[in-house]
N, C-alpha and C positions, 0 to 999 in steps of 0.2 A: 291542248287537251288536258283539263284537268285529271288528278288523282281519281279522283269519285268516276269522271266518265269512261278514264282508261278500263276502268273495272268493272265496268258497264261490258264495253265492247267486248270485254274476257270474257265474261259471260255467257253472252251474244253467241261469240265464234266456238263457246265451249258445247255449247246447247245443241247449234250444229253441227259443229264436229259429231255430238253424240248421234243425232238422229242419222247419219250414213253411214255407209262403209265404202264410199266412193269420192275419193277427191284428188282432183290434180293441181298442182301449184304448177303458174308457168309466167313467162316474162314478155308481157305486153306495151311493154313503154316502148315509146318511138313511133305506136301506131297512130294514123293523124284521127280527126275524130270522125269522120265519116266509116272508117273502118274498122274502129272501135264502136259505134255504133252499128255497122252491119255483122261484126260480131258478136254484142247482145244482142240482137234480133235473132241470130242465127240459134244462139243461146238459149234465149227464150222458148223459142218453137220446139227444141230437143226437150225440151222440160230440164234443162240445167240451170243453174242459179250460180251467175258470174258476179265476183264481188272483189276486189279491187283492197288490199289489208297491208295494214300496217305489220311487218315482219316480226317485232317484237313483240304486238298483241296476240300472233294467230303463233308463234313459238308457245307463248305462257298458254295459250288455250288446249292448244294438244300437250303441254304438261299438267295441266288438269285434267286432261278427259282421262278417259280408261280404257283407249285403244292405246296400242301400241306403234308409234309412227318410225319408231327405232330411228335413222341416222336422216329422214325427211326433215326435220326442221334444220339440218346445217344447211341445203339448198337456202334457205332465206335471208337471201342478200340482192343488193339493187331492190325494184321496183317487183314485187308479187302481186300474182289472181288466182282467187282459189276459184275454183270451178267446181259444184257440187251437182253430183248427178244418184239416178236413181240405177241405170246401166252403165255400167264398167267400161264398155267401149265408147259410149256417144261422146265426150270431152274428146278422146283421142281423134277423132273421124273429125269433129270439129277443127281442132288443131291444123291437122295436116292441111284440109280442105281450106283454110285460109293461107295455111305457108305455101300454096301455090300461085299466091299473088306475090306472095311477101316472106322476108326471113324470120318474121315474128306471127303469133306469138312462140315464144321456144318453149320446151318443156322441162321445168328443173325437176320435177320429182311428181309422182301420185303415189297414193293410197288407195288400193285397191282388195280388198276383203282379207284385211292383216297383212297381206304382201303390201312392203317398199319398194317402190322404181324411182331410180336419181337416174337423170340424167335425160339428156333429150336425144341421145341414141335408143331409146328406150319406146321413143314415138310408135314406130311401126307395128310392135309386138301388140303395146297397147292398144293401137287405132283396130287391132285385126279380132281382138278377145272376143269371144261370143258370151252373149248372153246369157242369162238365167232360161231365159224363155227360147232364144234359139237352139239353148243345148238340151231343152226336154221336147223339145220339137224334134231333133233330130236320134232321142234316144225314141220316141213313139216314132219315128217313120220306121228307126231301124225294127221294133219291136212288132210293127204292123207286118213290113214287107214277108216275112214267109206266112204270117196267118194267110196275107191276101195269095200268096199265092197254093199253099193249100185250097181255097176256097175257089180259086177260079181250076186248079185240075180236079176236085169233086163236079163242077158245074159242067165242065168238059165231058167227065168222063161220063154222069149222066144224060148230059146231053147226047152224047155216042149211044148209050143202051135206050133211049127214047127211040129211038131213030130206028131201031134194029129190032123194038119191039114190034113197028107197025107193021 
């Protein structure tokens, strides 16, 4: 790879890096290829963007961006994939749901909304985060449940003096 193209790919990984706030780097070698291919497909379908980098380009790339990846780029050593997703859980869910066939891929580190996670004990927490969308989902049920049930002892309770008018 020449100079001119290395600086390319800086770019490239710089550009992305900016548009997310969701990435996991994790170690996939050793998978054969039918399985590295059912995990981009699997990939695919979550809406994530599985790509496969050179350690010292996507190091220089998150030293140009303008997040903060703090102690995530020493994870990259051996063979890296970054995983970019638009939800904070779905790489993790991915992860795991393949390490039930297999010990790969493992998890060296994510970027998660200016949070750093090293390590692939760190799998589970990740795989469990909820969403942006799960957790306004569950602040409108909490925020529904006493309106609703206000509303059903008014309907109750009218319905009791209907009854008592006839």
């Amino acid at each position: 790879m020449t100079r001119e193209e290395k600086s390319i790919a800086i770019e490239n990984l710089t550009a992305q890096l900016a548009g997310t706030n969701i990435i996991y780097i994790s170690d996939i070698s050793g998978l054969n290829a039918e399985t590295t291919s059912n995990l981009r497909r699997a990939c695919f379908k979550a809406g994530i963007k599985l790509e496969v980098v050179k350690n010292t380009l996507l190091a220089k790339a998150m030293e140009a961006s303008d997040n903060d990846y703090g102690d995530l780029p020493t994870v990259l050593s051996g063979n890296s994939a970054i995983f970019i997703s638009d939800v904070a859980n779905a790489p993790g869910k991915i992860i795991k749901d393949f390490r039930k066939k297999s010990d790969k891929p493992v998890l060296k580190g994510a970027y998660i909304n200016s949070e750093v996670y090293i390590g692939d004990n760190q799998l589970d927490a990740l795989a469990t985060i909820k969403s942006k969308e799960e957790l306004i989902g569950e602040i409108i049920g909490l925020l529904q449940s006493p309106a609703q049930r206000i509303i059903s002892a008014l309907q109750n309770k009218f319905a009791g003096s209907e009854e008592g008018a006839e």
